[in-house]
RODREN-270147 format. One record per residue (C-alpha): residue number from 0; x, y, z. Coordinates in Angstrom, 1 decimal, padded with zeros to 4 digits, always signed. Example, Ala and Ser with C-alpha at 12.3 -4.5 7.8 and 13.67 -1.06 7.14 Angstrom:
[node 0; [+012.3; -004.5; +007.8]]
[node 1; [+013.7; -001.1; +007.1]]
end
This chain:
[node 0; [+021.4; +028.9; -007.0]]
[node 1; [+021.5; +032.8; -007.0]]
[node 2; [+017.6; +032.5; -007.8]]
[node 3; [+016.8; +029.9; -004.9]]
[node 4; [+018.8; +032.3; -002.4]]
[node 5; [+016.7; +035.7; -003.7]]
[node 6; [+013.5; +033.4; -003.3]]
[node 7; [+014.2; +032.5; +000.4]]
[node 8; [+015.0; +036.0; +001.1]]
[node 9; [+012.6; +037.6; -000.5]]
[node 10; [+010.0; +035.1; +000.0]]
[node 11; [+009.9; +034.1; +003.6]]
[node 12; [+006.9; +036.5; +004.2]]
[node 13; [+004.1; +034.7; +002.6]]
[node 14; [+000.7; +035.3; +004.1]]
[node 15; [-001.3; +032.1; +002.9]]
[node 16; [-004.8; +030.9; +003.9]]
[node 17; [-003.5; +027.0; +004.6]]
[node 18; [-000.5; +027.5; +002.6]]
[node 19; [+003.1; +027.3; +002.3]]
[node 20; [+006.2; +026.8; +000.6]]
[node 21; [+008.8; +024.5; +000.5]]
[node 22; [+012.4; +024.3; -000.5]]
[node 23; [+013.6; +021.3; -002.0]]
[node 24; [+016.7; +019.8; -001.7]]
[node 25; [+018.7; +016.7; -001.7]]
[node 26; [+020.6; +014.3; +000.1]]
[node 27; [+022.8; +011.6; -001.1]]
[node 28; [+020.8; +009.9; -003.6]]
[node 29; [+017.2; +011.0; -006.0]]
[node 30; [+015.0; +011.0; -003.2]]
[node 31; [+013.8; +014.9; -003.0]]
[node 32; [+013.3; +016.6; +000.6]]
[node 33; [+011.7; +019.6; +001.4]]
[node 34; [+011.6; +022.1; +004.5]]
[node 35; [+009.1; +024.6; +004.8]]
[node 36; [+011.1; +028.0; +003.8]]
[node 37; [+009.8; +030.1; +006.9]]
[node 38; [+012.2; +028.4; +008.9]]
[node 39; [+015.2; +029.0; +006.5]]
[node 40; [+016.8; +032.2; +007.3]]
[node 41; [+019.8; +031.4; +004.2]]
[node 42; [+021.4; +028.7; +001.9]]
[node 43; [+025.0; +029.1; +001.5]]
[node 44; [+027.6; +027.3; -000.2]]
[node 45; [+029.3; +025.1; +002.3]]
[node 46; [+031.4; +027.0; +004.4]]
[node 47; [+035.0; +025.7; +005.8]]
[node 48; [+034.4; +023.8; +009.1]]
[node 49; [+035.9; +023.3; +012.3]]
[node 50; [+035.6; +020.1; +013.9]]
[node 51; [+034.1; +019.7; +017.7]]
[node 52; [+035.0; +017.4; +019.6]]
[node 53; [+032.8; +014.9; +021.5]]
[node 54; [+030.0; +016.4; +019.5]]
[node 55; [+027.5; +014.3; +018.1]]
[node 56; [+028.6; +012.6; +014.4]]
[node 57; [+025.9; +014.1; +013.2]]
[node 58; [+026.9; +017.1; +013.5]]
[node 59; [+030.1; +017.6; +011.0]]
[node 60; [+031.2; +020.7; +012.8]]
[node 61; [+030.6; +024.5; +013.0]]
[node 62; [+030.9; +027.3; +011.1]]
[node 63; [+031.7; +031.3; +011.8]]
[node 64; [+028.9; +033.2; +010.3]]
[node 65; [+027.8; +036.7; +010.2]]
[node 66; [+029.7; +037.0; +013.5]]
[node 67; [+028.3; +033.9; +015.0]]
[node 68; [+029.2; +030.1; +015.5]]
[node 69; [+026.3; +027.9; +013.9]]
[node 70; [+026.4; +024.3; +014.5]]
[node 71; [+026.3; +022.4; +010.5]]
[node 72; [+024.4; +018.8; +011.1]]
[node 73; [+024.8; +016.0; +008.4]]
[node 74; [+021.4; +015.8; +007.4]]
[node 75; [+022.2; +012.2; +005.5]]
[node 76; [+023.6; +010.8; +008.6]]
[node 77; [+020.5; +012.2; +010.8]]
[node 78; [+018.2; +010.4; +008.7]]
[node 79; [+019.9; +007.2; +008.8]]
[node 80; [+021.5; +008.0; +005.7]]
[node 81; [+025.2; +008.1; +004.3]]
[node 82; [+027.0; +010.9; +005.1]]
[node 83; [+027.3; +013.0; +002.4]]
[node 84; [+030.8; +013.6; +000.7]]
[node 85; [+032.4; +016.4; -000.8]]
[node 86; [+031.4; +018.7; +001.7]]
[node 87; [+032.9; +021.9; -000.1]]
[node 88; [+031.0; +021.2; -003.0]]
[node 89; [+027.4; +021.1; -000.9]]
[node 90; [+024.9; +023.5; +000.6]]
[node 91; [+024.0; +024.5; +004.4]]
[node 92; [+020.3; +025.8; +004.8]]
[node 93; [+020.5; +028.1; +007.9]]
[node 94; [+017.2; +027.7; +010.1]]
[node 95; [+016.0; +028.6; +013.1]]
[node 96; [+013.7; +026.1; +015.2]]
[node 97; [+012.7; +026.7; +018.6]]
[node 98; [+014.7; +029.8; +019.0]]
[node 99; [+017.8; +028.3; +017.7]]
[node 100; [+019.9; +028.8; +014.9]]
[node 101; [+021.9; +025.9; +012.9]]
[node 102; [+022.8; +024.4; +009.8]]
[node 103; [+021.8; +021.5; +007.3]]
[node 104; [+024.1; +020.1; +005.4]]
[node 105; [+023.0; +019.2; +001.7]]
[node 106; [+023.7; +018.2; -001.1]]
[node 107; [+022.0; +020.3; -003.7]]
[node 108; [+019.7; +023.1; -003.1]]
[node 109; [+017.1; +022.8; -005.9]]
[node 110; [+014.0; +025.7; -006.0]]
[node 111; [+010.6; +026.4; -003.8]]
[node 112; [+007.6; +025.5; -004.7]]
[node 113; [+003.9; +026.7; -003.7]]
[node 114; [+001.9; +024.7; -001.9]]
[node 115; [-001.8; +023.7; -000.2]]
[node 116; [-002.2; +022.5; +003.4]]
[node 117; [-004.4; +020.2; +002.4]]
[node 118; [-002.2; +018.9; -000.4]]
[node 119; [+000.3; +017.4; +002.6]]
[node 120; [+000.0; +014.0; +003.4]]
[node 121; [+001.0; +012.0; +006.3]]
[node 122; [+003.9; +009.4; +005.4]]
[node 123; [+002.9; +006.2; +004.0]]
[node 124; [+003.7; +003.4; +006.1]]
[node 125; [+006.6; +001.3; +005.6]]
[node 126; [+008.9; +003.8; +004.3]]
[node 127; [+013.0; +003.6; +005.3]]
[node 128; [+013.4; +006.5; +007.1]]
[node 129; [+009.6; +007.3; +008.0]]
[node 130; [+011.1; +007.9; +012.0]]
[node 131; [+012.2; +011.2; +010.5]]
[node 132; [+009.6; +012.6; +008.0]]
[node 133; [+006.5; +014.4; +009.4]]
[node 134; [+004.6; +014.4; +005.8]]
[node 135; [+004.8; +014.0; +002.1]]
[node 136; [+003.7; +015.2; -000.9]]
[node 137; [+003.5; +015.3; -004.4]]
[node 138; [+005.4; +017.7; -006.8]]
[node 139; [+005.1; +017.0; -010.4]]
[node 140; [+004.9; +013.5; -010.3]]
[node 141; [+007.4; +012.9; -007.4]]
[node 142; [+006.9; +012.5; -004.0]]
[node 143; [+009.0; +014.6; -001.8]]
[node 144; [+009.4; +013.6; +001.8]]
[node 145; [+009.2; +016.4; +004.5]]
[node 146; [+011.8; +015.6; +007.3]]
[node 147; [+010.7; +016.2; +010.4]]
[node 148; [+013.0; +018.2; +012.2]]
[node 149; [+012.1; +018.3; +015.4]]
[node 150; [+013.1; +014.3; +015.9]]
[node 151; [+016.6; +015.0; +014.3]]
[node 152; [+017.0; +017.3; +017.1]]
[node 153; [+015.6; +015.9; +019.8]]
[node 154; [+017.9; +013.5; +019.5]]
[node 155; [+021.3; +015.1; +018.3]]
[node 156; [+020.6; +018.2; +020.5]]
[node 157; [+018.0; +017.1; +023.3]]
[node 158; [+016.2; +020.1; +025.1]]
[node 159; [+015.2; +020.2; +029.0]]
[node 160; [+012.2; +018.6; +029.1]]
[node 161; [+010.8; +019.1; +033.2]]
[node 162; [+008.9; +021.8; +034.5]]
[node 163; [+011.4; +023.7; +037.1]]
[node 164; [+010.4; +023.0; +041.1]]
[node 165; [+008.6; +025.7; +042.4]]
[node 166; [+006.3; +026.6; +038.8]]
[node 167; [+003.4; +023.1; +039.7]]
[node 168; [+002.2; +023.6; +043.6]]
[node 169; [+000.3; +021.1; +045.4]]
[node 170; [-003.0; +023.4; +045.1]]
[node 171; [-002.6; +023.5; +041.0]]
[node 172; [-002.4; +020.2; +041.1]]
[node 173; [-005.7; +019.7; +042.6]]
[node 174; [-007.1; +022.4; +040.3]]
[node 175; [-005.4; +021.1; +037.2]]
[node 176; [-007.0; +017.5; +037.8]]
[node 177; [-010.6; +019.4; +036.2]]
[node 178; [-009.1; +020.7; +033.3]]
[node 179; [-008.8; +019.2; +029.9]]
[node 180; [-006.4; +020.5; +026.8]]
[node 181; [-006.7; +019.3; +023.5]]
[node 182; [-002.8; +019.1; +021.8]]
[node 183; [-002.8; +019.1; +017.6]]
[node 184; [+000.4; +018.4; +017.0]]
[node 185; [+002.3; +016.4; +013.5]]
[node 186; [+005.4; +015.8; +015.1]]
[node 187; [+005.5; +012.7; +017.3]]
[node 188; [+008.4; +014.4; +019.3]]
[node 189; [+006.6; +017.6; +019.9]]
[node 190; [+003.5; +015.8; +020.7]]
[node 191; [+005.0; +013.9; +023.6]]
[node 192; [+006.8; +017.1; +024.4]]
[node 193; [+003.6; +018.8; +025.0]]
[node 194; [+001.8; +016.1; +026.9]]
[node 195; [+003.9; +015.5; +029.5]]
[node 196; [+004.3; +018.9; +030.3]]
[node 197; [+000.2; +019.4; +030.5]]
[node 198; [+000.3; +016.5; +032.2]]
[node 199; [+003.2; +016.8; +035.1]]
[node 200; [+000.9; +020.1; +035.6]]
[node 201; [-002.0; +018.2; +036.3]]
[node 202; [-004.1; +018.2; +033.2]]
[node 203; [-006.0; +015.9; +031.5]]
[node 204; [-004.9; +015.5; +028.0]]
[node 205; [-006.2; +014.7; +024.2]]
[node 206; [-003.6; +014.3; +022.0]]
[node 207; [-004.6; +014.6; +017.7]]
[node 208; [-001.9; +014.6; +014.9]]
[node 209; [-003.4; +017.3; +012.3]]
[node 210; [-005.6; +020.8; +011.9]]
[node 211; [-008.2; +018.6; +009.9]]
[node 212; [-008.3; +016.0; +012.3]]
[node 213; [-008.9; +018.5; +015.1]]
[node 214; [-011.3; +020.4; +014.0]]
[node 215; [-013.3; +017.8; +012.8]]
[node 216; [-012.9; +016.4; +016.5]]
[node 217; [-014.0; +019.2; +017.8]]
[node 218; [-017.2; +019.7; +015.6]]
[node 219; [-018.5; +015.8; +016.0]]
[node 220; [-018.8; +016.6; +019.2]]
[node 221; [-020.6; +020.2; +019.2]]
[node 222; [-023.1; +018.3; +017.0]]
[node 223; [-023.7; +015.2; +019.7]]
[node 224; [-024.7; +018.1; +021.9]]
[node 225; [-021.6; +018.3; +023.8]]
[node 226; [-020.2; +021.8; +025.1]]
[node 227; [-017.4; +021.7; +023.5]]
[node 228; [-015.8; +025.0; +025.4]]
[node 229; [-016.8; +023.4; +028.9]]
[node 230; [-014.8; +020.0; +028.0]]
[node 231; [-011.6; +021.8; +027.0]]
[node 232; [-010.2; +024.2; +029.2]]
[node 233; [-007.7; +025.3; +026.2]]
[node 234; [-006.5; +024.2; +022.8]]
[node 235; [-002.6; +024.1; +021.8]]
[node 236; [-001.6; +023.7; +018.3]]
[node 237; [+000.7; +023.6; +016.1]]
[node 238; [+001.0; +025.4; +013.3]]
[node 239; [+003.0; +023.7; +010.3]]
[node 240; [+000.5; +020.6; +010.1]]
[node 241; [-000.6; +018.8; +007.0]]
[node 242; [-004.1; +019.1; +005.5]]
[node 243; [-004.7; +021.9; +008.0]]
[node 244; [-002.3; +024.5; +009.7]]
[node 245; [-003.1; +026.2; +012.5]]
[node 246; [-003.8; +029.3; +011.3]]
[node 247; [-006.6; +027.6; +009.3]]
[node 248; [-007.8; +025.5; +012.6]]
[node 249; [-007.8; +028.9; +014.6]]
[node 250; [-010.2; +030.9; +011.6]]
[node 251; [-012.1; +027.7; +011.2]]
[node 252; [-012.8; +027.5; +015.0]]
[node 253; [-013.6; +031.1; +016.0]]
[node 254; [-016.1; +031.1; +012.8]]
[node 255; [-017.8; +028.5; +014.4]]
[node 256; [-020.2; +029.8; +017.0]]
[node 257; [-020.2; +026.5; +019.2]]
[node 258; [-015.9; +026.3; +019.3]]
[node 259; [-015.4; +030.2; +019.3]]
[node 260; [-014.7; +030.6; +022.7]]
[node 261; [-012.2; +028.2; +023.0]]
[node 262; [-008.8; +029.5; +024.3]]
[node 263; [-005.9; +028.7; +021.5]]
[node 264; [-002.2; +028.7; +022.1]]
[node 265; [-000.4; +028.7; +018.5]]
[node 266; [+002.4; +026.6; +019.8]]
[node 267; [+005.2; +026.0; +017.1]]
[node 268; [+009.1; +026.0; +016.1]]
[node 269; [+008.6; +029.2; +013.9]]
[node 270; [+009.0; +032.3; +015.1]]
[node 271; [+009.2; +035.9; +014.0]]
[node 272; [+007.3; +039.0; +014.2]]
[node 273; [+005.3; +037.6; +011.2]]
[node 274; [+004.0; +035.1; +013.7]]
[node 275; [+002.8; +037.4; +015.7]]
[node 276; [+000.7; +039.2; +013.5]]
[node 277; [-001.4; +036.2; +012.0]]
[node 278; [-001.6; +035.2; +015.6]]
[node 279; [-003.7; +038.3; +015.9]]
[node 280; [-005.2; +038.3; +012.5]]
[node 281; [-006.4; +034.7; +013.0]]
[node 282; [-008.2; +035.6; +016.4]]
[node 283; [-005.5; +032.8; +018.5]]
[node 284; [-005.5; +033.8; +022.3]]
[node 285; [-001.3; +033.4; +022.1]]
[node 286; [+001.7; +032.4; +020.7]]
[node 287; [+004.8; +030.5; +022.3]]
[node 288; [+008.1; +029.3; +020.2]]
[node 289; [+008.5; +025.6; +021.5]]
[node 290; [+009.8; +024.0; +023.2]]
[node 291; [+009.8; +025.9; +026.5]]
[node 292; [+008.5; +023.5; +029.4]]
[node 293; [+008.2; +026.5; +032.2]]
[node 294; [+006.5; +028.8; +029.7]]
[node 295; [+003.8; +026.6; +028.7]]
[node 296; [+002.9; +025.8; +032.0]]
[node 297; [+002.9; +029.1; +033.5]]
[node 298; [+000.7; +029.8; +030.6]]
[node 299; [-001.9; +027.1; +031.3]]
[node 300; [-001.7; +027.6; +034.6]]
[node 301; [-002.5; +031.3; +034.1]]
[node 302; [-005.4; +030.6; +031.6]]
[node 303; [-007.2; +028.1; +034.4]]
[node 304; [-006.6; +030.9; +037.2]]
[node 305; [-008.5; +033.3; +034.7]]
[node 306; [-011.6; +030.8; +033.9]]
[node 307; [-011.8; +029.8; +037.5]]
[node 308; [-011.8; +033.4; +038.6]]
end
Protein backbone atom coordinates (compact mmCIF):
# COMPACT_ATOMS: atom_id res chain seq x y z
CA UNK A 1 0.00 0.00 0.00
CA UNK A 2 2.84 2.41 1.06
CA UNK A 3 4.00 2.11 -2.70
CA UNK A 4 0.51 2.83 -4.33
CA UNK A 5 0.14 6.01 -1.96
CA UNK A 6 3.94 7.36 -3.04
CA UNK A 7 2.71 6.68 -6.72
CA UNK A 8 -0.45 8.80 -6.52
CA UNK A 9 1.46 11.46 -4.88
CA UNK A 10 4.23 11.61 -6.67
CA UNK A 11 2.74 10.68 -9.86
CA UNK A 12 -0.31 12.77 -10.36
CA UNK A 13 1.74 15.18 -12.72
CA UNK A 14 2.12 13.17 -15.80
CA UNK A 15 2.35 15.15 -18.94
CA UNK A 16 1.29 12.41 -21.69
CA UNK A 17 0.59 12.84 -25.42
CA UNK A 18 -3.06 10.74 -25.23
CA UNK A 19 -2.11 9.18 -22.06
CA UNK A 20 -2.87 8.39 -18.59
CA UNK A 21 -2.94 6.36 -15.71
CA UNK A 22 -5.05 4.51 -13.71
CA UNK A 23 -5.47 3.20 -10.23
CA UNK A 24 -6.92 -0.01 -9.78
CA UNK A 25 -8.92 -1.14 -7.17
CA UNK A 26 -11.67 -3.36 -6.07
CA UNK A 27 -15.08 -3.73 -4.91
CA UNK A 28 -16.78 -6.61 -3.42
CA UNK A 29 -15.94 -9.35 -5.69
CA UNK A 30 -12.75 -9.99 -8.76
CA UNK A 31 -14.05 -7.58 -10.96
CA UNK A 32 -10.99 -4.89 -11.21
CA UNK A 33 -11.99 -1.00 -11.48
CA UNK A 34 -9.91 1.75 -12.27
CA UNK A 35 -10.06 5.70 -11.83
CA UNK A 36 -7.85 7.84 -13.66
CA UNK A 37 -5.20 8.93 -10.78
CA UNK A 38 -5.36 12.80 -11.70
CA UNK A 39 -8.36 12.98 -9.95
CA UNK A 40 -7.12 11.12 -6.73
CA UNK A 41 -5.65 13.59 -4.47
CA UNK A 42 -5.03 10.32 -1.54
CA UNK A 43 -5.83 6.72 -0.54
CA UNK A 44 -6.15 6.22 3.01
CA UNK A 45 -6.99 3.46 5.20
CA UNK A 46 -10.57 3.76 6.07
CA UNK A 47 -11.01 6.33 8.54
CA UNK A 48 -13.67 6.11 11.54
CA UNK A 49 -17.09 7.50 10.26
CA UNK A 50 -19.81 9.44 11.48
CA UNK A 51 -23.14 8.70 10.19
CA UNK A 52 -25.50 11.50 8.43
CA UNK A 53 -28.63 11.39 8.66
CA UNK A 54 -31.14 11.52 5.79
CA UNK A 55 -28.14 11.23 3.59
CA UNK A 56 -28.15 9.19 0.71
CA UNK A 57 -27.30 5.22 1.53
CA UNK A 58 -24.81 5.59 -0.65
CA UNK A 59 -23.05 7.57 1.12
CA UNK A 60 -21.78 5.53 4.49
CA UNK A 61 -21.01 8.77 6.20
CA UNK A 62 -18.20 11.35 6.55
CA UNK A 63 -14.99 11.69 7.74
CA UNK A 64 -12.73 14.61 9.42
CA UNK A 65 -9.71 15.01 7.33
CA UNK A 66 -6.82 17.35 7.20
CA UNK A 67 -9.15 19.75 8.87
CA UNK A 68 -12.03 19.13 6.63
CA UNK A 69 -15.41 17.02 6.51
CA UNK A 70 -15.27 14.72 3.23
CA UNK A 71 -18.24 12.91 2.39
CA UNK A 72 -17.09 8.66 2.01
CA UNK A 73 -19.68 7.14 -0.77
CA UNK A 74 -20.13 3.23 -0.89
CA UNK A 75 -18.79 2.77 -4.24
CA UNK A 76 -20.41 -1.09 -4.25
CA UNK A 77 -23.71 0.20 -3.40
CA UNK A 78 -23.44 3.11 -6.15
CA UNK A 79 -22.81 0.71 -8.74
CA UNK A 80 -25.63 -1.46 -7.88
CA UNK A 81 -23.43 -3.51 -5.96
CA UNK A 82 -23.39 -4.98 -2.31
CA UNK A 83 -22.25 -2.82 0.10
CA UNK A 84 -19.01 -3.60 1.03
CA UNK A 85 -18.31 -4.91 4.74
CA UNK A 86 -15.65 -4.47 7.01
CA UNK A 87 -15.37 -1.02 6.49
CA UNK A 88 -12.16 -0.57 8.89
CA UNK A 89 -10.38 -3.01 7.03
CA UNK A 90 -11.00 -1.01 3.47
CA UNK A 91 -9.60 1.95 1.55
CA UNK A 92 -11.12 5.59 0.66
CA UNK A 93 -9.61 7.18 -2.60
CA UNK A 94 -9.92 11.02 -1.93
CA UNK A 95 -10.89 12.78 -5.35
CA UNK A 96 -11.86 15.80 -6.49
CA UNK A 97 -14.45 16.14 -9.46
CA UNK A 98 -16.02 19.20 -10.43
CA UNK A 99 -14.48 21.22 -7.76
CA UNK A 100 -15.48 18.94 -5.05
CA UNK A 101 -13.83 16.86 -2.76
CA UNK A 102 -15.07 13.27 -1.48
CA UNK A 103 -14.43 9.78 -0.75
CA UNK A 104 -14.65 6.21 -2.32
CA UNK A 105 -15.01 3.65 -0.36
CA UNK A 106 -13.02 0.39 -1.49
CA UNK A 107 -12.11 -2.58 -0.86
CA UNK A 108 -8.54 -2.95 -1.85
CA UNK A 109 -6.38 -0.46 -3.42
CA UNK A 110 -4.17 -2.48 -5.78
CA UNK A 111 -1.19 -0.34 -8.07
CA UNK A 112 -1.39 2.18 -11.24
CA UNK A 113 -0.76 1.35 -14.34
CA UNK A 114 0.33 3.34 -17.65
CA UNK A 115 -1.77 3.64 -20.23
CA UNK A 116 -2.81 4.75 -24.10
CA UNK A 117 -5.91 6.82 -24.99
CA UNK A 118 -6.41 4.84 -27.69
CA UNK A 119 -6.10 1.57 -25.71
CA UNK A 120 -9.67 2.68 -23.84
CA UNK A 121 -12.60 1.13 -25.09
CA UNK A 122 -16.15 1.99 -24.81
CA UNK A 123 -18.17 -0.66 -22.56
CA UNK A 124 -19.33 -3.63 -24.32
CA UNK A 125 -22.93 -3.91 -24.39
CA UNK A 126 -24.84 -5.99 -22.14
CA UNK A 127 -22.70 -5.74 -19.15
CA UNK A 128 -24.43 -5.52 -15.35
CA UNK A 129 -23.61 -2.41 -14.29
CA UNK A 130 -22.68 -0.74 -17.85
CA UNK A 131 -25.21 2.51 -16.42
CA UNK A 132 -21.99 3.34 -14.42
CA UNK A 133 -18.81 2.64 -16.47
CA UNK A 134 -17.68 5.20 -19.03
CA UNK A 135 -14.91 2.75 -20.67
CA UNK A 136 -12.91 -0.42 -20.41
CA UNK A 137 -9.85 -1.81 -20.98
CA UNK A 138 -7.46 -4.39 -20.93
CA UNK A 139 -4.61 -5.02 -18.32
CA UNK A 140 -2.76 -8.14 -18.59
CA UNK A 141 -5.29 -10.22 -19.74
CA UNK A 142 -8.18 -8.67 -17.58
CA UNK A 143 -10.55 -6.25 -18.40
CA UNK A 144 -10.90 -3.52 -15.98
CA UNK A 145 -13.99 -1.46 -16.03
CA UNK A 146 -13.69 2.39 -15.62
CA UNK A 147 -16.64 3.73 -13.45
CA UNK A 148 -17.96 6.59 -14.54
CA UNK A 149 -18.25 8.93 -11.93
CA UNK A 150 -20.00 11.58 -13.03
CA UNK A 151 -23.47 9.32 -13.12
CA UNK A 152 -22.72 8.09 -9.38
CA UNK A 153 -22.91 11.65 -8.62
CA UNK A 154 -25.32 12.98 -10.42
CA UNK A 155 -27.43 10.96 -8.79
CA UNK A 156 -26.28 10.62 -5.09
CA UNK A 157 -25.28 14.35 -5.11
CA UNK A 158 -27.23 16.13 -8.04
CA UNK A 159 -25.83 19.62 -9.13
CA UNK A 160 -27.99 22.76 -10.31
CA UNK A 161 -28.56 22.17 -13.62
CA UNK A 162 -30.50 25.82 -15.09
CA UNK A 163 -28.86 28.77 -16.24
CA UNK A 164 -29.80 31.68 -13.55
CA UNK A 165 -32.58 34.39 -14.84
CA UNK A 166 -31.09 37.31 -16.04
CA UNK A 167 -27.61 35.42 -17.81
CA UNK A 168 -30.05 34.22 -21.54
CA UNK A 169 -31.86 37.69 -22.73
CA UNK A 170 -34.41 37.70 -25.39
CA UNK A 171 -31.79 39.39 -27.97
CA UNK A 172 -29.16 36.21 -27.25
CA UNK A 173 -31.73 34.18 -27.93
CA UNK A 174 -32.32 35.47 -31.36
CA UNK A 175 -28.50 35.50 -31.91
CA UNK A 176 -27.87 32.14 -30.40
CA UNK A 177 -30.50 30.49 -32.93
CA UNK A 178 -27.28 30.96 -35.81
CA UNK A 179 -24.83 29.40 -33.89
CA UNK A 180 -23.75 25.84 -33.74
CA UNK A 181 -21.41 23.95 -30.91
CA UNK A 182 -20.04 20.72 -31.33
CA UNK A 183 -20.02 18.82 -27.52
CA UNK A 184 -17.40 15.57 -27.25
CA UNK A 185 -18.16 14.29 -24.31
CA UNK A 186 -17.82 10.14 -22.85
CA UNK A 187 -20.05 10.64 -20.03
CA UNK A 188 -23.75 10.31 -20.93
CA UNK A 189 -24.45 12.59 -17.75
CA UNK A 190 -22.08 15.27 -18.74
CA UNK A 191 -23.16 15.10 -22.22
CA UNK A 192 -26.78 15.89 -21.42
CA UNK A 193 -25.44 18.35 -18.90
CA UNK A 194 -23.78 20.30 -21.55
CA UNK A 195 -26.59 20.19 -24.13
CA UNK A 196 -29.16 21.62 -22.41
CA UNK A 197 -27.32 24.31 -21.22
CA UNK A 198 -26.09 25.27 -25.01
CA UNK A 199 -29.32 24.70 -25.74
CA UNK A 200 -31.64 26.76 -23.08
CA UNK A 201 -29.01 29.58 -24.50
CA UNK A 202 -30.20 29.23 -27.78
CA UNK A 203 -27.70 27.12 -29.66
CA UNK A 204 -27.88 24.57 -31.99
CA UNK A 205 -26.17 21.58 -30.86
CA UNK A 206 -24.02 18.31 -32.02
CA UNK A 207 -23.44 16.00 -29.57
CA UNK A 208 -20.30 13.07 -30.18
CA UNK A 209 -19.10 10.61 -27.42
CA UNK A 210 -15.08 10.49 -28.03
CA UNK A 211 -11.75 12.67 -29.23
CA UNK A 212 -11.48 10.07 -32.14
CA UNK A 213 -14.98 10.26 -33.11
CA UNK A 214 -14.76 14.03 -33.23
CA UNK A 215 -12.13 14.68 -35.00
CA UNK A 216 -12.75 12.37 -37.44
CA UNK A 217 -16.26 14.32 -37.70
CA UNK A 218 -14.79 17.18 -38.03
CA UNK A 219 -12.27 16.27 -40.87
CA UNK A 220 -15.11 14.25 -43.22
CA UNK A 221 -16.49 17.25 -43.43
CA UNK A 222 -13.40 19.67 -44.29
CA UNK A 223 -12.80 17.09 -47.04
CA UNK A 224 -16.68 17.32 -48.51
CA UNK A 225 -15.74 20.97 -48.91
CA UNK A 226 -17.57 22.13 -45.95
CA UNK A 227 -16.13 25.13 -43.76
CA UNK A 228 -15.81 23.54 -41.01
CA UNK A 229 -15.04 26.90 -38.74
CA UNK A 230 -18.22 28.73 -40.30
CA UNK A 231 -20.55 25.59 -39.21
CA UNK A 232 -19.36 25.54 -35.62
CA UNK A 233 -19.34 28.59 -33.73
CA UNK A 234 -17.17 26.66 -30.91
CA UNK A 235 -16.08 23.24 -29.81
CA UNK A 236 -16.46 21.92 -26.04
CA UNK A 237 -14.71 18.91 -24.99
CA UNK A 238 -13.92 16.87 -22.67
CA UNK A 239 -10.80 15.84 -21.77
CA UNK A 240 -10.71 12.21 -20.06
CA UNK A 241 -12.22 10.42 -23.31
CA UNK A 242 -11.23 7.04 -24.64
CA UNK A 243 -9.31 6.48 -27.88
CA UNK A 244 -8.67 10.28 -27.84
CA UNK A 245 -8.43 12.89 -24.92
CA UNK A 246 -8.87 16.22 -25.48
CA UNK A 247 -5.60 17.33 -25.29
CA UNK A 248 -4.95 15.08 -28.26
CA UNK A 249 -8.32 16.39 -30.18
CA UNK A 250 -7.10 20.10 -29.44
CA UNK A 251 -3.14 19.33 -31.10
CA UNK A 252 -4.84 17.26 -33.67
CA UNK A 253 -7.28 20.15 -34.60
CA UNK A 254 -5.05 23.24 -34.55
CA UNK A 255 -2.45 21.15 -36.81
CA UNK A 256 -4.99 20.94 -39.20
CA UNK A 257 -5.16 24.02 -41.26
CA UNK A 258 -8.93 23.61 -42.26
CA UNK A 259 -10.11 23.04 -38.21
CA UNK A 260 -7.38 25.49 -36.69
CA UNK A 261 -9.46 28.21 -36.14
CA UNK A 262 -12.03 26.64 -34.35
CA UNK A 263 -12.67 28.07 -30.74
CA UNK A 264 -12.07 25.06 -28.02
CA UNK A 265 -13.33 25.04 -24.53
CA UNK A 266 -11.43 22.05 -22.58
CA UNK A 267 -14.43 21.38 -20.42
CA UNK A 268 -13.82 18.54 -17.74
CA UNK A 269 -14.13 17.32 -13.94
CA UNK A 270 -10.25 17.72 -13.48
CA UNK A 271 -8.84 20.54 -12.42
CA UNK A 272 -5.55 22.00 -11.19
CA UNK A 273 -2.94 24.29 -12.21
CA UNK A 274 -1.52 21.40 -14.36
CA UNK A 275 -4.67 21.88 -16.42
CA UNK A 276 -4.04 25.08 -17.11
CA UNK A 277 -0.85 24.76 -18.49
CA UNK A 278 -1.56 21.95 -21.22
CA UNK A 279 -4.55 24.14 -21.89
CA UNK A 280 -2.01 26.50 -23.15
CA UNK A 281 0.54 24.11 -24.36
CA UNK A 282 -2.15 22.37 -26.48
CA UNK A 283 -3.27 25.76 -28.17
CA UNK A 284 -7.29 25.32 -26.40
CA UNK A 285 -8.98 28.86 -26.38
CA UNK A 286 -10.13 27.86 -22.42
CA UNK A 287 -10.69 25.81 -19.70
CA UNK A 288 -13.85 25.47 -17.30
CA UNK A 289 -14.13 22.66 -14.27
CA UNK A 290 -17.73 21.28 -14.97
CA UNK A 291 -20.26 21.39 -14.21
CA UNK A 292 -21.01 25.17 -13.90
CA UNK A 293 -24.29 26.00 -15.90
CA UNK A 294 -23.86 30.10 -15.55
CA UNK A 295 -20.18 29.88 -16.51
CA UNK A 296 -20.49 28.04 -19.59
CA UNK A 297 -22.96 30.14 -20.86
CA UNK A 298 -21.57 33.33 -20.16
CA UNK A 299 -18.67 31.93 -21.89
CA UNK A 300 -20.51 31.06 -25.12
CA UNK A 301 -22.25 33.83 -25.02
CA UNK A 302 -19.13 35.89 -24.83
CA UNK A 303 -17.31 33.90 -27.64
CA UNK A 304 -20.51 34.64 -30.13
CA UNK A 305 -20.37 38.53 -29.05
CA UNK A 306 -16.60 38.32 -30.13
CA UNK A 307 -17.17 36.53 -33.71
CA UNK A 308 -20.24 38.70 -34.32
CA UNK A 309 -18.31 41.84 -33.51
Amino acid sequence: MAGVLESVNQRTQLVGENRLELLLFRLNGKQVYGINVFKVKEVLQCPKLTSMPHSSPVVRGVAHIRGGTIPILDLGLATGDSPIEDIEQCFVIITEYNRRIQGFLVKGVERIVNMNWSDIQPPPKGLSNDNYLTAVCQVEKEMVEIIDVEQILSEVAPTRQNISSGIVTDEIQTNAVKHHILIVDDSSVARKQIKRCMEDVGFETTVLNDGREAFDYLTSMATEGSDVTQEFSMVISDIEMPEMDGYTLTTQIRNDSRLKDLFILLHTSLSGVFNEAMVKKVGADGFLAKFQPDELAKIAIDVIHKQED
